[in-house]
Each structure stands twice: as structure tokens, then as C-alpha cells.
C-alpha positions as CSV (number, residue, x, y, z in Angstrom):
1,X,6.6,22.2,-4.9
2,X,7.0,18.7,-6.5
3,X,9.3,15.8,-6.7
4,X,10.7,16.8,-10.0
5,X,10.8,19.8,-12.0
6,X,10.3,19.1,-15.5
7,X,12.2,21.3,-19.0
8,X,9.2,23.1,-19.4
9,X,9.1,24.8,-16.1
10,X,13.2,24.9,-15.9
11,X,13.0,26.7,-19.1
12,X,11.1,29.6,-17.4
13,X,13.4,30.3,-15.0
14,X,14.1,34.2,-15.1
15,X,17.4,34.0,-13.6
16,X,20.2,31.8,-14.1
17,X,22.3,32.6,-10.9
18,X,19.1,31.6,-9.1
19,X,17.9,28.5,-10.0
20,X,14.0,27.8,-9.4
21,X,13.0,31.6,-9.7
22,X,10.4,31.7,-12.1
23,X,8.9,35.4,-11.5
24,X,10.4,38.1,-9.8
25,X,8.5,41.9,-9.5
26,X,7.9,44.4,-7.1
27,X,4.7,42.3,-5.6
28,X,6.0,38.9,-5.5
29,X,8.3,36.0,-6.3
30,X,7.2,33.0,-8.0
31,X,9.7,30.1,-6.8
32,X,9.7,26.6,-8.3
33,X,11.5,23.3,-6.5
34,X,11.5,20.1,-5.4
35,X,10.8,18.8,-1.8
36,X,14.5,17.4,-1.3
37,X,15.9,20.3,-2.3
38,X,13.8,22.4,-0.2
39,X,14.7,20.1,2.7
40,X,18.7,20.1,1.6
41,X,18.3,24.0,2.0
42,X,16.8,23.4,5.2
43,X,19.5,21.3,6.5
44,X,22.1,23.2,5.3
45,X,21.0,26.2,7.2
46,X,20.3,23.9,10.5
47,X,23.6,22.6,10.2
48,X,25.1,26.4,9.4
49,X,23.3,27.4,12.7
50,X,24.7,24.5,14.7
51,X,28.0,25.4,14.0
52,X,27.7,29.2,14.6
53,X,25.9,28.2,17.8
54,X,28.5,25.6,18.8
55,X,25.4,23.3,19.7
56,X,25.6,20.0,21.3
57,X,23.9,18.4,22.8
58,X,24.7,15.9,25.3
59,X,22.8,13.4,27.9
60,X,24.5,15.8,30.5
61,X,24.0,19.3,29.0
62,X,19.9,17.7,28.9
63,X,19.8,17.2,32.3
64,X,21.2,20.0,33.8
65,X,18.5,21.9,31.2
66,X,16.3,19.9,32.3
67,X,17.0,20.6,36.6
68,X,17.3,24.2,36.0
69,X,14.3,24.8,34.1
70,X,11.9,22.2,35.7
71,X,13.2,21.3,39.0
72,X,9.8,20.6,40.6
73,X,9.5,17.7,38.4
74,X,12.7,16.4,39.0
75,X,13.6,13.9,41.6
76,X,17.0,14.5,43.5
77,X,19.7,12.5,42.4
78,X,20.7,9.3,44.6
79,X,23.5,9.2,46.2
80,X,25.4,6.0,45.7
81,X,28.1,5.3,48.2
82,X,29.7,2.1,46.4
83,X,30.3,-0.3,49.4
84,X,26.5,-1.4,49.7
């Protein structure tokens, strides 16, 4: 893991459809990136869950989380009649 991967490493790579694998046996894998692609890949896969999930999130969807799973902390709502 680094910021930048330099020709020397890049030119060990062992395969070229998989860029960053240096070593690859039986045993173990020997992997080489950078921290912004490592979080790109993570993104990509939070966003790729997101979307298989249909997530979203919402002030409203939170609260009503929120009152089912920890009602004993939550205060009743107030009602609010409009004509006070």
C-alpha cells in the first residue's frame, strides 16, 4: 500500500488482466496498490450494494428506524393542532 506505484514494482506484475498482482500460488497472493485506488474499489462496491439494496436513506425512513428499534428513548411526537 502506497500513494504511487513506481515501473519497478508495475514491471512485476504477474498478470496483466489483473493489475497490482504481483505473486499468485497455492499459499498466497501478493497484491500491490495505491490508497485511492483501494478506496475507488471500495466505493464502487458501496455504491454497487446501494443500488442492489435500493438504499436511501431519508430523515423519515431514520426516524421511523429509530421509534421501532429504540422507542424507550424516544419522546412521543407533539401534536400540533395549528390554531394556537
Amino acid at each position: 500500500m502506497g500513494t504511487e506505484i513506481d515501473d519497478a514494482v508495475r514491471n512485476q506484475y504477474s498478470d496483466p488482466a489483473r493489475p497490482g498482482l504481483t505473486t499468485n500460488n497455492p499459499r498466497y497472493r501478493i497484491w500491490v496498490t495505491t490508497w485511492g485506488q483501494l478506496l475507488d474499489q471500495a466505493d464502487r462496491r458501496v455504491q454497487a450494494f446501494r443500488s442492489a439494496l435500493e438504499l436511501v436513506s431519508t430523515d423519515q425512513t431514520s426516524r421511523r428506524y429509530l421509534q421501532r428499534k429504540h422507542t424507550e428513548f424516544i419522546p412521543p411526537p407533539v401534536a400540533h393542532d395549528g390554531g394556537t
